[in-house]
C-alpha angles and dihedrals in degrees: 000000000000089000097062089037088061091053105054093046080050107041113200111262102226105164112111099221083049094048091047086050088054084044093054090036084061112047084047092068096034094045117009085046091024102054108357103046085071088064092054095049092037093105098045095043076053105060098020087057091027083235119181121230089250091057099040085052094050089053089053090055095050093058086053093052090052084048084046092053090042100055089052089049077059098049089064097043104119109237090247090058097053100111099040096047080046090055090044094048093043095052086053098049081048090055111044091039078067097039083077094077094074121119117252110353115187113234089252088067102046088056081056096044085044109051102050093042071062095050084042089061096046100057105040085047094062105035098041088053086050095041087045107037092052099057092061126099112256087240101055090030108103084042095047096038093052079044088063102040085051080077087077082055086044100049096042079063100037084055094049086046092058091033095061089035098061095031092055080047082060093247123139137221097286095058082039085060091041100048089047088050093056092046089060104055092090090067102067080055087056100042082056094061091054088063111143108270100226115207109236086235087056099044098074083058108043077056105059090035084060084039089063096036089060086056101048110089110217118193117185092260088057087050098050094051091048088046092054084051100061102039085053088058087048103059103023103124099009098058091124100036092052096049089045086051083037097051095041093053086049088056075043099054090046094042105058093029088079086062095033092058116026101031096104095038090053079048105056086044095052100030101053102152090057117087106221095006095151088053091044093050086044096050086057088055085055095045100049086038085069095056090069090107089077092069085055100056073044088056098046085065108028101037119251095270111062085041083056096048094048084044089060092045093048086050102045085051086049091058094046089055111072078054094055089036130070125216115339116347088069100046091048104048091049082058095050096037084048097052089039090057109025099061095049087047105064091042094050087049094044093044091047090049098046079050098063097069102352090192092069088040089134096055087045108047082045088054089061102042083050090053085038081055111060103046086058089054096053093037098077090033088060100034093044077053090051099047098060124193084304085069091219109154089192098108085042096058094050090054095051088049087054099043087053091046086052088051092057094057089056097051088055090062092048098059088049098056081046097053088047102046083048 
């Protein structure tokens, strides 16, 4: 009786463009507040902690192997249990996004926070693209989806916003945190009222489907086995199309991390004389990062992947340029050029692979988060090596632009086993 009470209080959201703006709202609070918001605060967690760069390095990879194991926890989320594990995912990427504002947390405590803010990210990314994306139309679904995937753009501003706001107020990280948790408890209201609509007729069925599930006892060994089945169905026919995507999203994930984490950081060293110089750069990487729809209205007529493969081009020159360039136009154009790719990227790959088998769309789109993942993992620990106790991210930026080189020539590769299995 509560329930439908509930309901009606809460009436089910079913219009498509409605549906794409609760998508990008979410992925603004689990990814632009979950992940990025760290690169915003960084200076000022820095100063304000008296942090080193290898520490502050360490903390950003924590956050990616939390987004790596989350991505696996999505990969074994049964498709009916898509929304709720999205509601639960979400709530935890609120909550730990507001723990921050406690006074005095040992270290120990920001790696927790912070990994599973990271595990958080991985799997609402993934399920609420799955959940999103497949309930457009065929025909509205590159522009939507790329509609949805423009809330990680929104959120990195909305983050530099918030973060220069507070900051001119003479507030510090922890109220910044805060502030961003409160602005993202809408959105659990709104993830309710894109609850899967269930047909009478289907109702009876889904029941007794749950009914029998109840009743089944998996053990870890039953699970596995189920797992391996289904990634099996999954790949069988399409092994060597989906490692060369897969490798070429882990060159993907190194490559643009360099940029992602350190930017403002690289700003407020080479740009000295500007107040605020790291939130403004970063504001640029938000604002281009909401123009992505357009590769999808690109897509629509070129085809993804050759979107996917100029977007990796574009990227490896962005991140050339702040070495060519001295002071600030290289450092902003990197950001704008970096907002303008890294966004489209990750929704043409996500879209190709879902493609592959949609009804494992789950386990797919996990495969390559996971992928995506790792290479974020390994990107700060490398660049953090390269830069020395001089802090220079140059040598870090030249391996990213090579790694993502390297990725486009796998992609390459892959469009051509593509062409040739269809």
């Amino acid at each position: 009786m509560m329930t439908e009470s509930r309901r009606r209080i809460i009436p089910a959201i079913t219009n498509e463009t409605a549906i794409a703006g609760i998508g990008l709202y979410c992925l603004a609070v689990v990814m632009g507040y979950g992940r990025f918001l760290f690169t915003a605060t960084l200076p000022d967690i820095m100063t304000q902690l008296t942090l080193s760069t290898t520490i502050a390095g360490w903390l950003a990879s924590i956050n990616y192997i939390g987004y790596f194991i989350g991505a696996l926890i999505a990969m074994f989320v049964p498709h009916r249990l898509t929304w709720q594990m999205l509601i639960v995912w979400t709530s935890v990427s609120i909550i730990t996004t507001m723990l921050l504002v406690v006074p005095e947390l040992s270290l120990g405590s920001w790696y927790v926070i912070r990994l599973l803010s990271g595990v958080a990210s991985g799997v609402a990314m993934i399920l609420s693209s799955s959940l999103v994306i497949q309930r457009f139309s065929i025909k509205r679904r590159s522009v939507l989806s790329t509609l949805h995937y423009a809330g990680i753009g929104v959120g990195i501003s909305a983050s530099a916003i918030l973060t220069w706001s507070l900051l001119t107020l003479g507030y510090h990280f922890d109220i910044i945190w805060l502030v961003a948790g409160i602005s993202s408890l809408p959105l659990l209201w709104l993830l309710y009222a894109i609850r899967p609509v269930i047909e009478p007729s289907k109702a009876a069925e889904q029941l007794e489907s749950q009914h029998q599930h109840q009743h089944q006892r998996f053990s870890v060994q039953q699970t596995y086995i189920n797992f391996k089945r289904s990634l099996y169905e999954a790949v069988v026919g399409h092994t060597k199309a989906i490692l060369l995507l897969s490798a070429s999203y882990v060159l993907a994930g190194f490559g643009y991390i360099t940029s992602a984490t350190f930017l403002p950081v690289m700003a407020a060293q080479r740009l000295t004389t500007q107040t605020y110089a790291g939130l403004l750069i970063w504001l640029v990487v938000g604002i281009f990062a909401m123009l992505s729809p357009i590769w999808g209205v690109l897509a629509k007529r070129i085809g993804e992947i050759k979107t996917l493969i100029g977007l990796t081009l574009l990227q490896a020159l962005g991140m050339f340029l702040p070495l060519w360039l001295d002071g600030a136009l290289g450092l902003y154009a990197n950001a704008a050029i970096l907002g303008l790719t890294f966004v489209g990227m990750v929704s043409m790959t996500l879209t190709i692979i879902k493609n592959i088998n949609p009804i494992y769309s789950n386990l797919l789109m996990g495969l390559a988060t996971l992928a995506y993942a790792l290479g974020q993992f390994i990107g700060p620990l490398v660049t953090v090596a390269l830069a020395g106790e001089s802090d220079n991210f140059n040598a870090g930026l030249l391996v990213a632009s090579v790694g993502l080189l390297i990725g486009v020539v796998l992609l390459l590769l892959f469009w051509r086993q593509v062409r040739r299995t269809a």
